[in-house]
Backbone bond lengths (Angstrom), bond angles and torsions (degrees), N, CA, C in turn:
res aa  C-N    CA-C-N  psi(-1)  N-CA   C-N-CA  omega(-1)  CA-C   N-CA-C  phi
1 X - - - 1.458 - - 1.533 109.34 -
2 X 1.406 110.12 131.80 1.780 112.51 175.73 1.416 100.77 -73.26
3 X 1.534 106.54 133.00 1.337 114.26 155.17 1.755 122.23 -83.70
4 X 0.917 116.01 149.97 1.669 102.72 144.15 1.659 135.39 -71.98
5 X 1.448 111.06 140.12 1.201 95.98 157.50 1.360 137.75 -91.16
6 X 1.662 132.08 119.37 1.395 97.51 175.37 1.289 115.50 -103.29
7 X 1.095 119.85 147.88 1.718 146.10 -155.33 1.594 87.56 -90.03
8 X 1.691 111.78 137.86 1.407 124.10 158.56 1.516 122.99 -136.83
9 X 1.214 118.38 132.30 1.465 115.83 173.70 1.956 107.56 -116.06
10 X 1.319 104.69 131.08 0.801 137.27 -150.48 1.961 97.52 -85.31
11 X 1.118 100.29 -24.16 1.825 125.00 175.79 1.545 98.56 -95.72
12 X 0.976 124.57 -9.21 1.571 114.97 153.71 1.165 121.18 -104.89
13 X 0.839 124.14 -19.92 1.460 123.76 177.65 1.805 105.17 -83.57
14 X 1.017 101.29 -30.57 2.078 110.84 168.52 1.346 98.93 -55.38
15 X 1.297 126.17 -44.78 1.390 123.91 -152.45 1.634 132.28 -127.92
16 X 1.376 74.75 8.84 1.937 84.21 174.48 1.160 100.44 -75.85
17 X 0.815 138.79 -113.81 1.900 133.60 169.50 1.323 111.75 33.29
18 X 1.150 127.78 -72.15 1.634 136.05 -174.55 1.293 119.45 -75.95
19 X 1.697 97.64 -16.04 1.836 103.71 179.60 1.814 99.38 -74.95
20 X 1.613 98.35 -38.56 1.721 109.45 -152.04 1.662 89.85 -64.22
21 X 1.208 102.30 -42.89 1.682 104.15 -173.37 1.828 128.43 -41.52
22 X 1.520 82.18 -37.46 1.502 105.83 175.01 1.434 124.74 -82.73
23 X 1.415 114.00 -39.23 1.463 109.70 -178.15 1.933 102.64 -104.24
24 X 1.030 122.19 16.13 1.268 119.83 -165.93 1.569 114.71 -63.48
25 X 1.591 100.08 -41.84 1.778 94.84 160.60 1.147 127.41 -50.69
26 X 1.376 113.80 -33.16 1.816 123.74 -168.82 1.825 90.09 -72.06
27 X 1.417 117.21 -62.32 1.371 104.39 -177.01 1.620 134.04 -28.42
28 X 1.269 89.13 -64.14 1.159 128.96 -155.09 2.120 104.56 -59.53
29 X 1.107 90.09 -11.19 1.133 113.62 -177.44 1.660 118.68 -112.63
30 X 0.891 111.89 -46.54 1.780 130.61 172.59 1.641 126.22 -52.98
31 X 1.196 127.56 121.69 1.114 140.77 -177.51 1.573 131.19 -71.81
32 X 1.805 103.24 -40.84 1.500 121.20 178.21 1.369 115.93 -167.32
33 X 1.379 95.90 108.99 2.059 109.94 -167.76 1.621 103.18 -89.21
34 X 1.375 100.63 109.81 1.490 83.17 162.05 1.470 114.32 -101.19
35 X 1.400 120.07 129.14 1.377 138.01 -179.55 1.425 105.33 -83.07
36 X 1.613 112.83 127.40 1.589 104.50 -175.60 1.599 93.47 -142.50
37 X 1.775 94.95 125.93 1.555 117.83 -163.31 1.865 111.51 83.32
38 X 1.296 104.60 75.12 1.542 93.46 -157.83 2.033 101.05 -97.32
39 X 1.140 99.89 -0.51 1.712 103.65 176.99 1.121 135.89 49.66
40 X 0.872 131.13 -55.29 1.570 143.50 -160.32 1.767 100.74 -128.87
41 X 1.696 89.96 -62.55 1.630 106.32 -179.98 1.855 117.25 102.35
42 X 1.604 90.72 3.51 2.066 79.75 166.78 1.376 108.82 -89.00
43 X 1.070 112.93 10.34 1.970 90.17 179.28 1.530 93.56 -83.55
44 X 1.598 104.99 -44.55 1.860 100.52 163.78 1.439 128.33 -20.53
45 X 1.139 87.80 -73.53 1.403 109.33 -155.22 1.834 90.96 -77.03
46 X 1.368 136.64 -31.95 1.577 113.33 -178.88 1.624 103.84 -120.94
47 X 1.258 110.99 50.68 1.374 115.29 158.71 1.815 96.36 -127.79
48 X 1.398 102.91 -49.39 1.906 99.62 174.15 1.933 104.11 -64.64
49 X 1.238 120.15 -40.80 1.291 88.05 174.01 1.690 134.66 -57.04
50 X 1.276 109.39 -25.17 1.371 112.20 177.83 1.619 114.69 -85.04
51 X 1.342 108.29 15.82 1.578 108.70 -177.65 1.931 103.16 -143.17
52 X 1.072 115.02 71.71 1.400 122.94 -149.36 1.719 95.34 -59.20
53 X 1.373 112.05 -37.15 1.956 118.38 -178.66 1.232 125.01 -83.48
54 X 1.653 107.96 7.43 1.512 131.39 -158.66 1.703 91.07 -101.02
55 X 1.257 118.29 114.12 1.812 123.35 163.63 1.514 107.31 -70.19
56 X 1.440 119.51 138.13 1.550 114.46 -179.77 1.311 88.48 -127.42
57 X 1.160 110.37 144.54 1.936 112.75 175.08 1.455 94.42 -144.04
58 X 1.928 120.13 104.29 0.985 152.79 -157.96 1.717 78.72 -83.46
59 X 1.658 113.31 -175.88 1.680 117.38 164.34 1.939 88.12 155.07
60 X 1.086 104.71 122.68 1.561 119.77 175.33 2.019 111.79 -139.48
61 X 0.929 116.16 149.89 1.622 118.65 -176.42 1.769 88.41 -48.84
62 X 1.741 97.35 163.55 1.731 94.84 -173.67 1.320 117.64 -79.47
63 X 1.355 128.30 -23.51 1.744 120.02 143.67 1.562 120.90 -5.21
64 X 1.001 112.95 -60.12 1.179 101.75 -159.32 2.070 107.31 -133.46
65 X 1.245 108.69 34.08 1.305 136.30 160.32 1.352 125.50 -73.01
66 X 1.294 128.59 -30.72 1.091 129.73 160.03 1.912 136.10 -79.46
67 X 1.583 101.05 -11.51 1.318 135.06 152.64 1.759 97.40 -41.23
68 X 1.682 77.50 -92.97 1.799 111.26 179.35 1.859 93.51 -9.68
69 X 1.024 89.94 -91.75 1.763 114.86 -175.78 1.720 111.36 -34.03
70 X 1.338 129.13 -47.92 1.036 140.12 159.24 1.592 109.62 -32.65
71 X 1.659 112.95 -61.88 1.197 125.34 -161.05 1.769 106.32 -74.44
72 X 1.211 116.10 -19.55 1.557 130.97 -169.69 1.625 98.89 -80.49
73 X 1.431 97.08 -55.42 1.577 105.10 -150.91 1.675 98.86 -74.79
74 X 1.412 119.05 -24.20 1.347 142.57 143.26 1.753 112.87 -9.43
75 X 1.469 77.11 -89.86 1.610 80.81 -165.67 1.733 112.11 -94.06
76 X 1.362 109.23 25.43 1.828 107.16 173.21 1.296 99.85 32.73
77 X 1.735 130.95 99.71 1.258 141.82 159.85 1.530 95.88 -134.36
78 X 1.700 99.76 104.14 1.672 99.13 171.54 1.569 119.98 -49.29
79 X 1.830 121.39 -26.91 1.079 125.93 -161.38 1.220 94.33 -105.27
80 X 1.369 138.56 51.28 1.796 136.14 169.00 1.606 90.19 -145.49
81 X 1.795 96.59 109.39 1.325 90.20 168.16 1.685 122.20 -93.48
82 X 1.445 118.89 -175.48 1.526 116.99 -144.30 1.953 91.74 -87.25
83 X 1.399 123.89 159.77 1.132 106.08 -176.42 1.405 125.86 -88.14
84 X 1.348 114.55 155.84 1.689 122.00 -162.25 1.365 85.64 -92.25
85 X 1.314 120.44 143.82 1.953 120.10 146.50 1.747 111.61 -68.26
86 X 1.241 102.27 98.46 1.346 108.14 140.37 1.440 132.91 -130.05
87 X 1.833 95.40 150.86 1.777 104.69 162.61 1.399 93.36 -126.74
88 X 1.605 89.70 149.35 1.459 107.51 -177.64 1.330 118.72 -69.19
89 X 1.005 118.20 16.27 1.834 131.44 -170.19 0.773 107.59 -121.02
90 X 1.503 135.47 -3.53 1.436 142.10 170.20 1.502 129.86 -89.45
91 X 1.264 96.64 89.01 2.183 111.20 -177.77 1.049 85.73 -10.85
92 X 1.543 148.37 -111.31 0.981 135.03 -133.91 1.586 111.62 -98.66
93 X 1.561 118.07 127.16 1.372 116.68 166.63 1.234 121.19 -73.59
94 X 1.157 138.09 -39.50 1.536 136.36 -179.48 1.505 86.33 -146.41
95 X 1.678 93.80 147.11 1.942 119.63 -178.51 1.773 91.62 -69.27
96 X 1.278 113.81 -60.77 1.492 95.88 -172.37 1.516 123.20 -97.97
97 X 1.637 131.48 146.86 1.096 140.15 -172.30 2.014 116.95 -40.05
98 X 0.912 105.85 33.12 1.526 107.01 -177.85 1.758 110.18 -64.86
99 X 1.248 121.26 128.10 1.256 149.54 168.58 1.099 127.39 -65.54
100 X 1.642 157.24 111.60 1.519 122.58 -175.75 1.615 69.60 -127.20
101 X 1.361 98.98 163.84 1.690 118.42 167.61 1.737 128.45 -116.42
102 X 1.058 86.63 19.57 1.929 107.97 173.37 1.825 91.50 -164.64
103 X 1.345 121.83 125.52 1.464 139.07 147.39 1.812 115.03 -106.02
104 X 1.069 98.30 119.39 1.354 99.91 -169.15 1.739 92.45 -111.35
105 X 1.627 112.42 160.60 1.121 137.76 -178.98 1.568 135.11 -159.73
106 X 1.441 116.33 107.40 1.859 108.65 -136.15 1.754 66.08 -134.54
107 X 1.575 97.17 139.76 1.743 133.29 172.72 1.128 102.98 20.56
108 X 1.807 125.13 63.30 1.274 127.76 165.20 2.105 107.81 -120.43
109 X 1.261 105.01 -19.27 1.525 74.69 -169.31 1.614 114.43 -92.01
110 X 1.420 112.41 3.25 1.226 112.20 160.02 1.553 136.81 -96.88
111 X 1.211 84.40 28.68 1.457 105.94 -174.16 1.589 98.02 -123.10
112 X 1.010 95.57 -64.99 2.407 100.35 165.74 1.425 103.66 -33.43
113 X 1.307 108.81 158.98 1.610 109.14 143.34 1.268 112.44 -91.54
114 X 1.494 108.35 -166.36 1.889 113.61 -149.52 1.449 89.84 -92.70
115 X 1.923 131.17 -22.13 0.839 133.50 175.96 1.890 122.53 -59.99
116 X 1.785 93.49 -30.92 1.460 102.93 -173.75 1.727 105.43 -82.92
117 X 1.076 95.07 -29.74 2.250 116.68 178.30 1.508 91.22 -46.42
118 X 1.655 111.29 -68.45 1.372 110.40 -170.84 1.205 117.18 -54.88
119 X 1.713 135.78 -33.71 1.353 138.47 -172.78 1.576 104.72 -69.93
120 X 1.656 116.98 -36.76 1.131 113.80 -159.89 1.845 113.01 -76.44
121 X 1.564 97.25 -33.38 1.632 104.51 150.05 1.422 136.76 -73.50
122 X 1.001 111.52 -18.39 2.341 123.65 150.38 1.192 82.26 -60.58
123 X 1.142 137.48 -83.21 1.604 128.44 -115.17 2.088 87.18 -79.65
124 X 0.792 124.88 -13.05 1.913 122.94 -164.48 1.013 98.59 -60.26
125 X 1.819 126.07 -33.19 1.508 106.52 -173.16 1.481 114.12 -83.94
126 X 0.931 117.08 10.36 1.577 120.23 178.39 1.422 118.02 -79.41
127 X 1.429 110.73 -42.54 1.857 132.97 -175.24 1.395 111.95 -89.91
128 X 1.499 116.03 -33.10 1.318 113.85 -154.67 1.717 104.46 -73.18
129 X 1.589 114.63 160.44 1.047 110.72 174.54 1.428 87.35 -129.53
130 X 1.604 110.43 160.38 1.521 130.21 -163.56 1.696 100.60 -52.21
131 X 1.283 121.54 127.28 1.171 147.13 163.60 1.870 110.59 65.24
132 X 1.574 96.69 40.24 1.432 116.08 172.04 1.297 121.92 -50.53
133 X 1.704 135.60 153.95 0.832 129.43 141.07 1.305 132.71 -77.88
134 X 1.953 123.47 159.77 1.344 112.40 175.68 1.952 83.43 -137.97
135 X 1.865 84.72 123.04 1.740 84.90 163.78 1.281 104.06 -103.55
136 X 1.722 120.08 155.27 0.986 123.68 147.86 1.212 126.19 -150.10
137 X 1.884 120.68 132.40 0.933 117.29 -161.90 1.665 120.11 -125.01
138 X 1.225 122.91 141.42 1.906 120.88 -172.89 1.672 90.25 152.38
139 X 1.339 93.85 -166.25 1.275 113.65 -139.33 1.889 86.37 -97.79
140 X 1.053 113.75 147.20 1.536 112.90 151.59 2.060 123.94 -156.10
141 X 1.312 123.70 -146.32 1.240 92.54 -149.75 1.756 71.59 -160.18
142 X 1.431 99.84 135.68 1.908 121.97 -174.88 1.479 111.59 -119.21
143 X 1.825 99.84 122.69 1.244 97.89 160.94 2.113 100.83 78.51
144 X 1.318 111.32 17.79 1.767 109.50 -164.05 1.294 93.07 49.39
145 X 1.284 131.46 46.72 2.179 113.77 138.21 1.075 115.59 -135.14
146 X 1.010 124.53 145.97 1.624 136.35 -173.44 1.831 100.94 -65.69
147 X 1.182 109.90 168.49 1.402 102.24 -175.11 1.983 95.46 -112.53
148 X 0.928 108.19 7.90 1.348 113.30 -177.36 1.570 123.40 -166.26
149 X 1.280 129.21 129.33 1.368 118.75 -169.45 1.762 112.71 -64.18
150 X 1.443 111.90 -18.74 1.031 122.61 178.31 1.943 110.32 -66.34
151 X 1.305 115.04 -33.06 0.824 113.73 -176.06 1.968 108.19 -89.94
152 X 0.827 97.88 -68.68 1.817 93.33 147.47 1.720 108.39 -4.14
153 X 0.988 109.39 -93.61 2.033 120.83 175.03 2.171 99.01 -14.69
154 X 2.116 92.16 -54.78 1.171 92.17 -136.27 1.884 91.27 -72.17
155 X 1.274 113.31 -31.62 1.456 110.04 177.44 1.119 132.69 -44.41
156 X 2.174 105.89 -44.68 1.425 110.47 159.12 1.759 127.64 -31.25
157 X 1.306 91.90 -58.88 0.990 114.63 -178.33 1.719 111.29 -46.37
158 X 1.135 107.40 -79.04 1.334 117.86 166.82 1.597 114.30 -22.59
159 X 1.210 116.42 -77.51 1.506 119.57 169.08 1.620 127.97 -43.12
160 X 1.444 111.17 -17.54 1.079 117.41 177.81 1.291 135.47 -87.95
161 X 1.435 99.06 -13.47 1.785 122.34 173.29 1.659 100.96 -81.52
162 X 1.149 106.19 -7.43 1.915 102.22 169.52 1.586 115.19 67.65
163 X 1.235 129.13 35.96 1.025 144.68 -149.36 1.709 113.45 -141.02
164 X 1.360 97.34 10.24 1.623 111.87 -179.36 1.771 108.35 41.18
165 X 1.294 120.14 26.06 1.496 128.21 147.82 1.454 127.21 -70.59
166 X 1.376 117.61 132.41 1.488 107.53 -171.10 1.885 104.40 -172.68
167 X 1.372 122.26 158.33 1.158 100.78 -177.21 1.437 93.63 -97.57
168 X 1.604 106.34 168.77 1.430 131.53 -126.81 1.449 100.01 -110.14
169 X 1.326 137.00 176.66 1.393 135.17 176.36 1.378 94.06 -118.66
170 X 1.643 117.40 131.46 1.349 120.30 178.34 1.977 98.12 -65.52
171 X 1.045 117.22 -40.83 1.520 101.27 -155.37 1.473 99.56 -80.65
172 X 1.614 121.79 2.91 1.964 117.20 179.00 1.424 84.37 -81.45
173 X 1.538 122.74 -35.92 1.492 114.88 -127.04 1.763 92.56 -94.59
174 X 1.219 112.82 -47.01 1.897 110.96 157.80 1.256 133.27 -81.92
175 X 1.379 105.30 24.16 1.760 116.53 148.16 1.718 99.51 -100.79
176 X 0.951 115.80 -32.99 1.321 109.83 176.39 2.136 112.38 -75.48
177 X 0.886 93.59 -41.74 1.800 73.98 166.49 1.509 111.44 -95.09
178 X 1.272 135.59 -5.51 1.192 123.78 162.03 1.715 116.03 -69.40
179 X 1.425 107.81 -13.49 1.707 105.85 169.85 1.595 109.60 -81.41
180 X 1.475 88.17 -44.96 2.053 89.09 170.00 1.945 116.04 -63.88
181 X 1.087 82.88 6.00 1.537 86.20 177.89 1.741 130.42 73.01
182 X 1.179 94.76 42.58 1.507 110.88 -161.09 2.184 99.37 -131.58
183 X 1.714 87.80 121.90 1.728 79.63 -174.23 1.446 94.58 -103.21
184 X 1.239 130.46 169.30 1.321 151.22 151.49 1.442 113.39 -29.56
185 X 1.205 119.26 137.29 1.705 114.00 139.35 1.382 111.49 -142.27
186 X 0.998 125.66 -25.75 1.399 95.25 168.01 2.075 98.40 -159.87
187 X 1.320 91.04 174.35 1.434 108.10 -168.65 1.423 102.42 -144.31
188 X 1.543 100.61 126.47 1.681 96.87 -170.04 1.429 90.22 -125.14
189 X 1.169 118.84 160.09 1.808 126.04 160.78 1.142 102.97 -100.95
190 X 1.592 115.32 145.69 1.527 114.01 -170.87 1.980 79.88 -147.08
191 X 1.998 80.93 165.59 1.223 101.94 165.42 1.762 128.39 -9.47
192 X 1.539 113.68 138.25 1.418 107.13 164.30 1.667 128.20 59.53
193 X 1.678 103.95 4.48 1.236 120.57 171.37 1.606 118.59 82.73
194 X 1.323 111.23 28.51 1.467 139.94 171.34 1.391 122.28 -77.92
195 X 1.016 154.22 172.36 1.708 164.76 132.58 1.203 123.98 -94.88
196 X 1.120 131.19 146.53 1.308 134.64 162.73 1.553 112.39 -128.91
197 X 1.110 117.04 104.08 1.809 142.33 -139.27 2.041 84.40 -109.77
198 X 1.021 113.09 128.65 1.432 127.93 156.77 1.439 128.64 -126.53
199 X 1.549 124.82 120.35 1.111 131.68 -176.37 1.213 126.16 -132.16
200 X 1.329 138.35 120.87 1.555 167.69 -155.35 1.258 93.17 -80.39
201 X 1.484 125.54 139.21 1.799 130.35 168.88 1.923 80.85 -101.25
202 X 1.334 91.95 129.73 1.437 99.91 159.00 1.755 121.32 -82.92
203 X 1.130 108.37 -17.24 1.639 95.04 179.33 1.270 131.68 -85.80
């Protein structure tokens, strides 16, 4: 008999807690999150459990979709839906006009290249619904300096797998949703030398 596997990261489970703390107003309020790059799939699965009326719509490239799905079918949460294939480079994100009003995004753009960063801000006007949220959360870097030597190490690193991955410059990365039309509100520092970046759709 096939089992499933379910996939765990050990850096999510550090940090769900301190993420929830931060965006908990945005939840708490929100109708349908679409999660884009969902990995593993517990931020899914223990941010929708604590919001039982809250729709979560998981979606990661198809690599690693069957994870996703593993982790869903796992923990039976009527309100975690099954995951969509997406890449952010793909003209169309979903065939039909679906809306979410919070898109959340946890330790993906330093893992993208700056080419996929830019797609993932094209593609916002497709999902967003009028005066949406956009979370995003990982590590990034102010002013060209790292906010930590630790993170410094980790960029090398990053750049060195040749894969145009790298952590990100906050001031490229909110000129880039301020063209998608999305202003700032707040910027928190979290755990382990991370951010948790929140941004308002103005339209």
């Amino acid at each position: 008999m096939n089992t499933l596997t379910i996939p765990f990261s050990e850096a999510c489970e550090r940090n769900k807690d301190a993420i929830l703390d931060v965006i908990h107003p945005v939840l708490k309020e929100a109708q349908w999150v679409l999660e884009v790059g969902s990995g593993t799939g517990q931020h899914a699965i223990y941010f929708a459990a604590q919001y039982p009326s809250l729709r979560w719509q998981t979606s990661d490239q198809a690599v690693f979709l069957a994870g996703v799905a593993a982790q869903i079918v796992n923990a039976d949460l009527a309100n975690v839906e099954p995951p969509a294939e997406l890449d952010v480079k793909q003209r169309v994100w979903f065939r039909d006009s679906r809306k979410f009003d919070v898109i959340y995004t946890a330790n993906t753009f330093h893992i993208m290249g700056w080419s996929e960063v830019q797609a993932f801000f094209d593609g916002l006007a497709q999902v967003s619904a009028p005066s949406a949220t956009l979370v995003v959360y990982g590590p990034f870097k102010y002013g060209g300096e790292f906010t930590s030597s630790s993170n410094e190490s980790f960029d090398q690193n990053l750049r060195a797998r040749g894969t145009f991955s790298g952590i990100r410059s906050f001031e490229d990365v909110n000129e880039l949703a301020n063209k998608a039309g999305y202003e700032l509100v707040s910027d928190t520092a979290m755990p382990a030398n991370n951010q948790c970046l929140i941004w308002r759709n103005l339209s």
